[in-house]
C-alpha positions in Angstrom: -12.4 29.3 10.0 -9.9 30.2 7.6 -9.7 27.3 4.8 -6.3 28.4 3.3 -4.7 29.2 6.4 -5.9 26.0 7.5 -4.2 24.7 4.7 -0.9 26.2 5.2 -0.7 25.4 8.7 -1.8 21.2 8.0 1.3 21.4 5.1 3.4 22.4 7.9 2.6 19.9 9.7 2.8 17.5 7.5 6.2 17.9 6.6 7.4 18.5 10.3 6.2 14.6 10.8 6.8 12.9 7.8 9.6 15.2 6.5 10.7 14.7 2.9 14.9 13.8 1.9 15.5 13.6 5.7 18.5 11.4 5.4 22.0 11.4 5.5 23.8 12.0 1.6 26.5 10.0 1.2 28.1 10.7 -2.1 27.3 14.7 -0.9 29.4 17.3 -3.0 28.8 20.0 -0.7 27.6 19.9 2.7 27.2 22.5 5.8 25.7 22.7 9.3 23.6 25.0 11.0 22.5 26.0 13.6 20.2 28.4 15.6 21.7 28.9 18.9 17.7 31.4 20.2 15.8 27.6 19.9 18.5 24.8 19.5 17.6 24.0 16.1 20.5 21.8 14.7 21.1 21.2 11.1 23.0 19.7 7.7 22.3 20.3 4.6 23.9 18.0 1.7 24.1 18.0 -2.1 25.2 16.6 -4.9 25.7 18.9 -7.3 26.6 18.2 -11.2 26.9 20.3 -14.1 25.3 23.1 -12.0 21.9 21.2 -11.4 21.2 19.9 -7.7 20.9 16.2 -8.4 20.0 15.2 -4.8 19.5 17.2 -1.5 18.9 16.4 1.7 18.8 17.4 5.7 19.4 15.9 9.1 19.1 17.2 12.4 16.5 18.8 15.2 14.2 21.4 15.5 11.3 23.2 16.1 8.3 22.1 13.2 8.6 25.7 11.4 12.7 24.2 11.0 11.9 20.7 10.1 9.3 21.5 7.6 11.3 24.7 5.8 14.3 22.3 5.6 11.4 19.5 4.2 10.1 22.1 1.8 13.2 23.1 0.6 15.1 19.8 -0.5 12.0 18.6 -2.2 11.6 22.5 -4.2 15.6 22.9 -4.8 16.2 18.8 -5.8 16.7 19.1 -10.0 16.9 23.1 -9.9 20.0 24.6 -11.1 22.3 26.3 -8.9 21.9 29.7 -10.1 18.2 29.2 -10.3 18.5 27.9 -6.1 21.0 30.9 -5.2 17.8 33.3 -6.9 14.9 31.3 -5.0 17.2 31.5 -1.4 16.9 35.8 -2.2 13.6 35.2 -3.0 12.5 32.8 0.0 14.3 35.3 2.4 12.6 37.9 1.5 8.9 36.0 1.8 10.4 34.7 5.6 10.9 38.9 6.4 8.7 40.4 5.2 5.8 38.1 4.1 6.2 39.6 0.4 7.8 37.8 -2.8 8.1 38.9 -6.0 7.3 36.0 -7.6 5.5 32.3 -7.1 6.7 30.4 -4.4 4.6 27.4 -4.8 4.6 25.2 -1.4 7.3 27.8 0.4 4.8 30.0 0.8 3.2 28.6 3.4 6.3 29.9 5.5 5.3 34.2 4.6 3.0 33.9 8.1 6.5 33.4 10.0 7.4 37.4 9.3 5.1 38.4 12.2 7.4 36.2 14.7 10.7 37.5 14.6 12.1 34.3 16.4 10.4 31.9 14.0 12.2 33.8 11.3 15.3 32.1 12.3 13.6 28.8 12.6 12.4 29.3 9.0 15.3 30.7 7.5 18.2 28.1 9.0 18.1 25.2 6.2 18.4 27.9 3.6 21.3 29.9 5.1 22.6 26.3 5.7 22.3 25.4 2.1 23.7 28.6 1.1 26.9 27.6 2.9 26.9 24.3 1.4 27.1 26.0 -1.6 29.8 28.1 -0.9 32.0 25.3 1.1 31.6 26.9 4.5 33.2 24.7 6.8 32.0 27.3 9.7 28.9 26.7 11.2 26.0 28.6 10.0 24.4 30.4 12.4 21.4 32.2 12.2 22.9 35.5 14.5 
């Protein structure tokens, strides 16, 4: 038995059932919806953003666990990082989701670098933070992982 991977997967489920800043935003600055039409993973992702930090973040919706807890992960990491700091990490977390690999440390997202081997789960993994990414940017669109 694999202790770490043990690990990894128990965090995963942890945050699929008791899923951290899963609650609608109110006050939101930005907001976006996603969604990932291969599993029927539904999303939105709000902030409120001030002076370029991310004061609060937070995600509704349905999905798969690998969704749920990637979208759990993420409010909790991003919540008090500055933008440009968030826009770097989304490279960075994309990159660990493809190809398992990150050039730096990814703390608690990296229990999500075992999704690379599943090409569908990718997409699963991957939806809050292309979600968030059009937040940022104002899409009014909805994200889809295609």
């Amino acid at each position: 038995m694999d202790v770490i991977k043990d690990l990894y997967q128990q965090l995963i489920i942890d945050h699929n059932q008791h899923p951290q800043n899963f609650r609608i935003l109110e006050n939101a600055s930005h907001s976006a919806e996603g969604h990932n039409p291969l599993c029927g993973d539904e999303m939105k992702v709000s902030l409120l953003e001030k002076d370029g930090i991310i004061k609060e973040i937070t995600f509704i919706g349905s999905g798969c666990a690998i969704s749920k807890a990637s979208a759990s992960i993420m409010t909790s990491t991003l919540k008090g990082m500055k933008v440009e700091d968030a826009k770097s990490l989304f490279i960075n977390f994309h990159t660990l989701a493809t190809t398992g690999e990150s050039s730096r440390d990814m703390g608690k997202l990296a229990v999500l670098a075992g999704v690379h081997k599943y090409p569908a789960r990718v997409k699963c993994a991957t939806l809050a933070w292309h979600t968030f990414n059009g937040a940022l940017n104002n899409t009014t669109e909805i994200i889809k992982t295609e």
